[in-house]
C-alpha positions in Angstrom: -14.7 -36.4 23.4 -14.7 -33.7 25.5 -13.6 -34.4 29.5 -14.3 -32.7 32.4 -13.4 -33.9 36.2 -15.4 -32.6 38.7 -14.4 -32.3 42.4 -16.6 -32.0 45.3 -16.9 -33.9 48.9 -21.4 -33.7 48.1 -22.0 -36.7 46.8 -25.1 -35.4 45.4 -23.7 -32.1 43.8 -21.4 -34.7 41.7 -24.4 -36.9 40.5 -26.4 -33.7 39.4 -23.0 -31.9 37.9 -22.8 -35.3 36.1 -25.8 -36.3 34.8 -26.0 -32.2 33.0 -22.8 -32.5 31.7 -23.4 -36.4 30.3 -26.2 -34.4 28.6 -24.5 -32.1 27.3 -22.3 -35.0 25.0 -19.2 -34.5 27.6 -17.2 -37.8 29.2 -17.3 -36.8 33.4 -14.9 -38.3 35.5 -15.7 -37.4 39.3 -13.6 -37.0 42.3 -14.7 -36.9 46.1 -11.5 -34.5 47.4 -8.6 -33.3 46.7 -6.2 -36.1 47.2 -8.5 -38.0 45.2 -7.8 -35.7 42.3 -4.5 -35.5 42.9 -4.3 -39.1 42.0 -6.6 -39.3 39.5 -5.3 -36.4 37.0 -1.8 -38.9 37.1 -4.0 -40.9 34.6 -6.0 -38.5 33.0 -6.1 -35.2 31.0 -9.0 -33.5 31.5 -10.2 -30.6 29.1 -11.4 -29.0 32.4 -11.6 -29.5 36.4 -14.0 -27.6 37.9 -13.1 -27.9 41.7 -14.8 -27.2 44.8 -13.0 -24.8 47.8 -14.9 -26.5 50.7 -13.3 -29.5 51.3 -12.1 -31.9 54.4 -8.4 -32.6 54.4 -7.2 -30.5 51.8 -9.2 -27.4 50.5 -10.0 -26.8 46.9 -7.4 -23.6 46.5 -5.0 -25.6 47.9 -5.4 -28.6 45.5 -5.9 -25.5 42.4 -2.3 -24.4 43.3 -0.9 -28.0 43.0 -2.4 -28.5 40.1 -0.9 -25.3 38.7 2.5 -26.0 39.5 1.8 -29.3 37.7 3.6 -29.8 34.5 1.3 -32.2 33.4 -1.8 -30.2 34.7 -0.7 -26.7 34.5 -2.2 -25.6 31.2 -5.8 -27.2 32.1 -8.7 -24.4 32.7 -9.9 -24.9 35.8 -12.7 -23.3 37.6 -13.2 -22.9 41.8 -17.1 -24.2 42.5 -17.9 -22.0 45.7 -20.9 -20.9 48.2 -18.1 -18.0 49.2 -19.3 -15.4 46.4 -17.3 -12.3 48.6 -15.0 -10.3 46.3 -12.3 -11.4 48.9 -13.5 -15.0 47.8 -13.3 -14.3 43.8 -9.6 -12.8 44.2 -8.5 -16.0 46.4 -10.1 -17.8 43.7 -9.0 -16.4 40.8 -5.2 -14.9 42.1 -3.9 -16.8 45.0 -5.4 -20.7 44.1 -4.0 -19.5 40.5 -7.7 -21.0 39.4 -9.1 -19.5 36.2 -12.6 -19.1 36.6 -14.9 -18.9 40.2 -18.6 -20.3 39.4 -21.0 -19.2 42.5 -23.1 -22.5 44.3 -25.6 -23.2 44.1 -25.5 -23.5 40.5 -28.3 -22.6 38.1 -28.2 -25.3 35.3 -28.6 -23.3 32.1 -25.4 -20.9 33.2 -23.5 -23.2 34.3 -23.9 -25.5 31.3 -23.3 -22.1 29.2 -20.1 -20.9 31.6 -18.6 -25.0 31.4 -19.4 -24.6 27.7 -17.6 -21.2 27.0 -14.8 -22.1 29.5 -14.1 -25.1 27.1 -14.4 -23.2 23.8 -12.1 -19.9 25.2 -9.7 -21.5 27.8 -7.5 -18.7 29.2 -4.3 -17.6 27.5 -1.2 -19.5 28.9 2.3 -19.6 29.6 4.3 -18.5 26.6 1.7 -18.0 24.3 0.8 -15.1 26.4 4.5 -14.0 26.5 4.4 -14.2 22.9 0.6 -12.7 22.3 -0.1 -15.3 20.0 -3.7 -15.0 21.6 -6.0 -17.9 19.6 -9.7 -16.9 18.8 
């Protein structure tokens, strides 16, 4: 089964992401920050993280870059969920948080649903299979 982990301090943006995805056939697995991802990913693989930027303690590219340098987490697509929609915000997002994907807030349900969908069936090229161009599709 497909898993996603979703991470956002609004407890009701994580019951609505949640209760789509569940929908959708997909197995969620929910944090409330960053630290609690940190923690959590120890124990799981998700197929995708979708992660928010605007968080207390420790902000979402912040948490995208750790989980980057993660051996265990590296190769995971993962997507920053953000009001900031700037062009500034979209190259944080995408080059210096090393993230993969930026999805605007607030969401619309059927293109998010589509984007989580196509993020899952195309995840980005990585590592040495893009060294080596062995691109799958």
């Amino acid at each position: 089964m497909t898993v996603v982990m979703v991470v956002d301090d609004e407890e009701d943006f994580l019951y609505e992401v949640r209760r789509m995805l569940e929908k959708e056939g997909m197995d969620v697995v929910t944090a409330s920050s960053g630290k609690e991802a940190l923690e959590i990913h120890k124990g799981q693989r998700p197929d995708l993280i979708l992660l928010d930027v605007m968080m207390p303690e420790m902000d979402g590219w912040t948490v995208a870059k750790m989980l980057k340098r993660d051996g265990h987490t590296r190769d995971i697509t993962l997507a920053m969920l953000t009001v900031k929609s700037t062009l500034e915000d979209k190259i944080q997002s995408l080059e210096d948080s090393m993230a993969d994907w930026h999805i605007a807030k607030p969401i619309k349900r059927e293109r998010f649903i589509d984007t989580v969908k196509w993020l899952l069936e195309n995840p980005p090229v990585k590592g040495a299979e893009a060294e080596k161009g062995e691109v799958k599709g």
